[in-house]
N, C-alpha and C positions, 0 to 999 in steps of 0.2 A: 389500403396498403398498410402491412405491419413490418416492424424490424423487430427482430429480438436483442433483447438489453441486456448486456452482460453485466453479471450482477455480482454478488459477494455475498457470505451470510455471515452474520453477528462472530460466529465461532471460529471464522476463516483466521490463520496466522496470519500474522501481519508482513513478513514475509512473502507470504505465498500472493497476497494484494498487492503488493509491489510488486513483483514479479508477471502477475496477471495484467499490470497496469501497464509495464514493461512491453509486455509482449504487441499488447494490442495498439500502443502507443497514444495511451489517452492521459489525462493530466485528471480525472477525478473518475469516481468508482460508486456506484446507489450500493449503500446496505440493504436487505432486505430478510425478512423474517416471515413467514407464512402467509406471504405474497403483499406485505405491508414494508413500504420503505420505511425504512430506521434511521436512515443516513445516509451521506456520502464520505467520502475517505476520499483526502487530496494529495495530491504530492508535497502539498507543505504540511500537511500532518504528521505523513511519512517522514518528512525529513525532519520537522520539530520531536517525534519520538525516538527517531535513530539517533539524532546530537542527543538530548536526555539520556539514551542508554549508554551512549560512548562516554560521556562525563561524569557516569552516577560510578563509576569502578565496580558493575558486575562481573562476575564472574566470566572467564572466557567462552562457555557454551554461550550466552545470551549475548555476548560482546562480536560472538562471528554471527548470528542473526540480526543484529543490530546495524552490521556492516552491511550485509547482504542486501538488508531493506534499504538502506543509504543510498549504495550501489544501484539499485533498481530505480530509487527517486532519483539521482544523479541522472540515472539512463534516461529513464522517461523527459527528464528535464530537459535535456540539452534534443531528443528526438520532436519534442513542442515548440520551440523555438525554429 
């Protein structure tokens, strides 16, 4: 018996792994790079890098992707509990 592992690649937006993480409603995410894990990516990474962005005073393009990813750790958060 196999399951398939939804996975992420190194170059994914971080965004977009929030969002993926979101959907599926999981609390952590494997990196992977040419069938070798690199990592996982949690909801408290996500959320330790969206506060970083929201307090560094970027620019507003990076400051509504910063939210987005918050938004999505927020989401997935309160959907694990």
């Amino acid at each position: 018996m196999s399951t398939d592992l939804d996975t992420v690649d190194p170059k994914t937006d971080i965004a977009e792994a929030a969002d993926h993480m979101a959907r599926l409603k999981i609390r952590h995410l494997p990196v992977v790079q040419d069938g070798q894990l690199t990592g996982i990516i949690s909801i408290r990474d996500l959320t330790n890098w969206a506060v970083h962005e929201l307090t560094s005073g970027h620019e507003l393009p990076d400051l509504e992707r910063s939210h987005s990813a918050l938004s999505a750790a927020a989401e997935v958060n309160r959907l694990g509990q």
